[in-house]
N, C-alpha and C positions, 0 to 999 in steps of 0.2 A: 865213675859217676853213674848211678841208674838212669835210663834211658826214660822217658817222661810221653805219655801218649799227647797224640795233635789229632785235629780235624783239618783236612784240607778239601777245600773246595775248590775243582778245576774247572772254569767256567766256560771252555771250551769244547769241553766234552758231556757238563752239568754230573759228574763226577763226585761224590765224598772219598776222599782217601785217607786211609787212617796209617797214623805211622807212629814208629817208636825211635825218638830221636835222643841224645844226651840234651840237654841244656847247653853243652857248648860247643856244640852241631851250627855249623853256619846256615844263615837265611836260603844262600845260596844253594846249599847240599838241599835242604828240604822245597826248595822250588824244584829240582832237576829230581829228586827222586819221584816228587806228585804230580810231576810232567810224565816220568817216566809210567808211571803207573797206571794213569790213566792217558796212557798208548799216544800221547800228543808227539809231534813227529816234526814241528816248528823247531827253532833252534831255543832255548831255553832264555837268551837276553833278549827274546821279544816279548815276554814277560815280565811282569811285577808283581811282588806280593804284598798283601795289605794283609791288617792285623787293627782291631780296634776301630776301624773304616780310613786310616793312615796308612799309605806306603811303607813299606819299611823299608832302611837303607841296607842296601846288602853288600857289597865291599868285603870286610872282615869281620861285621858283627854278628856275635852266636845271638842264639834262640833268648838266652838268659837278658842279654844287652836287650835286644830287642822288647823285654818285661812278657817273653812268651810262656805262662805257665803249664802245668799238665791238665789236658782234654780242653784247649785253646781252639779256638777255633779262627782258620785262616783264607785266604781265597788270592788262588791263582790266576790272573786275567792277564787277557793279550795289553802290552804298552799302546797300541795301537788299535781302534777298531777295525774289525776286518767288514766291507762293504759287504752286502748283501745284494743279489741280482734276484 
């Protein structure tokens, strides 16, 4: 299966990450890569990623399940706010 470009936006870092995923690339594989990319050092399940401005369930569903097409655009945010001092 050809691999299909995304936008990820990592909101911790304000980060655009570009990646080349399959379509039946899990949620989860492409959260932990555009963690990894933009150098975030949190543990990956204090994260969620949204798609269309909806969570999307990450478990065992790929990119395709998810309705995530080629040059989508996605965003990586903390599950939690982190306080500000």
């Amino acid at each position: 299966m050809n691999p299909i470009p995304v936008r990820v936006m990592v909101l911790d870092t304000w980060d655009e990450v570009r990646l080349q995923l399959t379509p039946t690339a899990l949620v989860t594989d492409l959260k932990t890569r555009a963690l990894e990319a933009a150098r975030v050092r949190r543990p990956a399940d204090q994260y969620l990623v949204k798609f269309r401005g909806a969570e999307v369930a990450e478990g065992p569903q790929t990119l395709a399940e998810a309705g995530v097409v080629a040059n989508a655009g996605l965003i990586v945010l903390a599950r939690a706010r982190t306080p500000v001092r």
